[in-house]
Structure formats: structure tokens, C-alpha cells
C-alpha positions in Angstrom: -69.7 70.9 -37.9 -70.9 67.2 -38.0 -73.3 66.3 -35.3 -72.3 64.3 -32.7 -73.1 60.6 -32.9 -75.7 59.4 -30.2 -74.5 57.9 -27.9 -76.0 53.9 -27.5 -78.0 53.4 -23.8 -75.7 51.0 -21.9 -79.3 48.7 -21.1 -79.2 48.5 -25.2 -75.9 47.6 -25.3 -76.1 45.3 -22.5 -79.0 43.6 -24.4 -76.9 43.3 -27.9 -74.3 42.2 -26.1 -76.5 38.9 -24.8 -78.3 38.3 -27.8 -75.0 38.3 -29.7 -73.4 35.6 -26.9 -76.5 33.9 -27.3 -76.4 33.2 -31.0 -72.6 32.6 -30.6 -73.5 30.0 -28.2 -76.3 28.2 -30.6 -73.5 28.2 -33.3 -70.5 26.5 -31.0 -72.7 23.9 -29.6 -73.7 22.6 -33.4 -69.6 23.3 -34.0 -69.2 21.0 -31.0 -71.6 18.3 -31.9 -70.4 18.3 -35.7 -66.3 18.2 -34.9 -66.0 17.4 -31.4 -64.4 19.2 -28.7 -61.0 18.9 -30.1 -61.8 19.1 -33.8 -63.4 22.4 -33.6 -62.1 25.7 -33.8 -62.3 29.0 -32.8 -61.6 30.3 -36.8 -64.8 27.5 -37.9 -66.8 29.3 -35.0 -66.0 33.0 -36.3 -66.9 31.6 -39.8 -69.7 29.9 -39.0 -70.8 32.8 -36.5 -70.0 35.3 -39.6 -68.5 37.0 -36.6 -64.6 38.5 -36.8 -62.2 36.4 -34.7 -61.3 39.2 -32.5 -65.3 39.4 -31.7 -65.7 36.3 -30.6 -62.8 36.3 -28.3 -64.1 39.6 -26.8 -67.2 37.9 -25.8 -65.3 34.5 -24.5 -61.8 34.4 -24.2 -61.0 30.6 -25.1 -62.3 27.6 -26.9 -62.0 25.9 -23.3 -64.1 28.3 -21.8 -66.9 28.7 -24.2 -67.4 24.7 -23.8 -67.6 24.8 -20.4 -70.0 28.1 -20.7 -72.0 25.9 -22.9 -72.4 23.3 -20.3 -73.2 25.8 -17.0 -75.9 27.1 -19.2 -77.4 23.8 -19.9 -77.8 22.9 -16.3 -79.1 26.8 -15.8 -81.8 26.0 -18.4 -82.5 22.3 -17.0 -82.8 23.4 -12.9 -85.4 26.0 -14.6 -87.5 24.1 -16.3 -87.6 21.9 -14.0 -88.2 24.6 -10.9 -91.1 25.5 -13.2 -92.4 22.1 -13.6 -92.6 21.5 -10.1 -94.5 25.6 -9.5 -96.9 24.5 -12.2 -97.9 20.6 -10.2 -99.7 20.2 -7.3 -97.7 19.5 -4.4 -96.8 15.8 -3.6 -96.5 13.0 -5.9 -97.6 14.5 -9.0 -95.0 17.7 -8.3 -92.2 14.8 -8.2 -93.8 13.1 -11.6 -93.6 16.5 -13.5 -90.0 17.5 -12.4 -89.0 14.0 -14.0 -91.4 14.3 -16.9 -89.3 17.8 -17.1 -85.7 16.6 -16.9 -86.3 13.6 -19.2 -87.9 16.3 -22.3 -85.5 18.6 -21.7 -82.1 15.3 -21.9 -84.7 14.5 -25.3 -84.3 17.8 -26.9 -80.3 18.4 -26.2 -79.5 14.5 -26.4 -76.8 14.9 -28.9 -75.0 17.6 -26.9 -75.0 15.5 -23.3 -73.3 12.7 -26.0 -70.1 14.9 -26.9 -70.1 16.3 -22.9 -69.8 12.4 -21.5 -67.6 11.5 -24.5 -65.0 14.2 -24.1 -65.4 14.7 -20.0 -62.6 12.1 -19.3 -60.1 14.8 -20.8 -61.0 17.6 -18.9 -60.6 15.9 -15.2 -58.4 18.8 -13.5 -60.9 21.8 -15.2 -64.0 20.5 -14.6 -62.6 19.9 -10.7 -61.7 23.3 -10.7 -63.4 25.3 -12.9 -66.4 24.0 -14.1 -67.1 21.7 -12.0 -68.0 24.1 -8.7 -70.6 26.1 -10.9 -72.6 22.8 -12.2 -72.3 21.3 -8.6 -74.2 24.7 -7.3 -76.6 23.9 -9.8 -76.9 20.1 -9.2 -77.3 20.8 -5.3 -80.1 23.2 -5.9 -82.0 20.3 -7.8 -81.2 18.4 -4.8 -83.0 20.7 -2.7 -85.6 21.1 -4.7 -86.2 17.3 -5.1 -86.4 17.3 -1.2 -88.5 20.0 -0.7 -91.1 18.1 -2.8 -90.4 14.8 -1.0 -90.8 16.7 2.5 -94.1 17.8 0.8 -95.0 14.2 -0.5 -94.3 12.6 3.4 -96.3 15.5 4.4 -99.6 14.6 2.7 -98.9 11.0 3.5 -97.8 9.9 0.1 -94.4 8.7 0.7 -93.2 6.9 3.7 -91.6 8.8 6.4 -88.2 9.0 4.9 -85.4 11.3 5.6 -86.1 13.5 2.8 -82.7 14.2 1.3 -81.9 10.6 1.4 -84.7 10.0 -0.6 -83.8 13.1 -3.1 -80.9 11.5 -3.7 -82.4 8.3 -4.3 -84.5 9.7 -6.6 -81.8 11.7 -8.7 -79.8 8.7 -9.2 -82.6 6.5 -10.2 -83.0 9.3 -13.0 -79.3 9.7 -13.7 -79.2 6.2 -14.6 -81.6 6.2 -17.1 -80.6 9.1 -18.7 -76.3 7.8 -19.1 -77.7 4.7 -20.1 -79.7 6.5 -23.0 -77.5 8.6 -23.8 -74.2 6.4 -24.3 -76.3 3.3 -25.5 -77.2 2.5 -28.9 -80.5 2.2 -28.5 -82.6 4.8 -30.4 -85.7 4.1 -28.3 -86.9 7.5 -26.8 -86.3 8.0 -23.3 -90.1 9.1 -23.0 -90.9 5.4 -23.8 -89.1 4.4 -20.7 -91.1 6.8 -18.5 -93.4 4.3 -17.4 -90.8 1.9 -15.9 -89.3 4.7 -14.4 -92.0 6.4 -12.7 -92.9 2.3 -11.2 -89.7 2.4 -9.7 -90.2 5.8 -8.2 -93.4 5.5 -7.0 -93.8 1.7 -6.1 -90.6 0.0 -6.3 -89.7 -3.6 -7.0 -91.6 -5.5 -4.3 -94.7 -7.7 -5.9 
């Protein structure tokens, strides 16, 4: 009699499972960047993946989905990064500095996959709404908090004016925003780290002479 096969621990399997969807992940968002949303496939992927087709549908169940997984998980990673940036700075000013220091490396490193995400968004209107779009605005709202907790802490210490402190978290997030859709869709292969200093002026002192 052949002995039984031991059985795998789920916790193991659990593990394979994630590091497998991980690597899957790596592979679609260079598919994505090289073809486009619309040119790649879910065959390429499995090819590319050296995965079997039936795998990778096991693990996500549509091309449409595994885009917008790839784009939840971005944010994840950014709100993280940038909720450690702001644990590691003292509070105030400098905690503020660091969070955008953070979100500006972090747009640096994945610049080429926030390109295809703004260039094929407009076809994706009623998904993003309802699908996708609730998850990333969870995420964008935490930043928002976060933002004005560190403003409350900035008024606090007398750094910033007494401002209502979402108000100014907002502020502050679209200040960024613009930078970064400017860099992003422009031409202009300046690094956004080379604009820091203008935008840290604005933040901290503004316009006025």
C-alpha cells in the first residue's frame, strides 16, 4: 500500500497562493504598460506568467478585474508608504514634508503605470464608479485623514495658521495632485523630485512676497 500523500498546511497554501498572485501581478502590469489595456491579453499573460490559462483565471477571474486589482493595490502600497513616512517624521511641518517627499518617490518609481491608468481611465467611466472606484476612494479618504491629522498637529505646535484642518488637507492633496497629472501626462522628462522645491514653497509659504 502507497503512503498517503501529506497533506499541505492551509497557512502554506494560503502563502503560495499570494506569492503566486503577486508575481502574476508584477507580470500584468509590464503586459499593461507594454500593450495597453486593450491590447493585452489574458493568453500573453499565461505566456508571459509561464502559468496555464485556467491558473490564472483561478486566481482573477477577468482581464477587467486584474486591472483594476492592479490599481487598488497601488494606492494600498502608496497610503502605506506614506502612513510610514509620516510615523517615521516628527510631528508638524516636517511630518507633512515627508508624506509628500513619500508620495512624489513612490509616483517616480511606478510613473509609467499611473500613464496607462490616466490614458485608458476615460473608457472605464461606469466600472471605476462602481467597482473600482468605491475601494480607491476608501483609500484616498484615509490619506485625507491622515493629511489632517498632521495639519491638526502642525496648528497645534503653532506652525500653520489656525485653519480648519480638513480644508487645508484638501488643499494640500490637490496642490500635490496637480503636480503629479501634470508630470505624468506632460512631455517633460524632468524628474518630479526636481520640482520638490517649488512645491514644498507653495505648501509651506505660498505665493505672497
Amino acid at each position: 500500500m502507497a503512503p498517503a500523500t501529506p497533506s499541505v498546511p492551509p497557512a502554506r497554501r494560503a502563502r503560495a497562493r499570494a506569492t503566486r498572485r503577486a508575481e502574476l501581478l508584477a507580470v500584468a502590469e509590464r503586459l499593461f504598460q507594454e500593450k495597453g489595456y486593450h491590447g493585452a491579453t489574458m493568453a500573453e499573460l499565461a505566456r508571459l506568467a509561464e502559468l496555464p490559462l485556467a491558473t490564472i483565471y483561478a486566481l482573477i477571474p477577468s482581464k477587467e478585474r486584474l486591472y483594476f486589482t492592479l490599481i487598488e493595490e497601488r494606492a494600498a502600497e502608496l497610503f502605506a508608504a506614506t502612513a510610514a513616512a509620516a510615523a517615521a517624521a516628527p510631528p508638524g511641518l516636517a511630518r507633512l514634508v515627508a508624506v509628500v517627499h513619500e508620495v512624489v518617490a513612490y509616483f517616480e518609481r511606478h510613473r509609467a503605470f499611473f500613464q496607462l491608468y490616466i490614458s485608458s481611465r476615460s473608457g472605464f467611466e461606469w466600472t471605476v464608479k462602481d467597482d473600482l472606484g468605491e475601494q480607491v476612494n476608501r483609500i484616498y479618504n484615509r490619506h485625507i485623514d491622515l493629511l489632517e491629522a498632521i495639519v491638526g498637529e502642525a496648528i497645534a505646535v503653532g506652525e500653520v495658521k489656525p485653519l480648519p484642518a480638513q480644508e487645508v488637507a484638501h488643499a494640500v492633496a490637490g496642490l500635490v495632485n496637480a503636480f503629479l497629472f501634470q508630470w505624468i501626462v506632460g512631455p517633460n522628462a524632468r524628474p518630479l523630485s526636481a520640482q520638490l522645491p517649488v512645491l514644498e514653497e507653495l505648501l509651506l509659504h505660498g505665493v505672497a512676497r
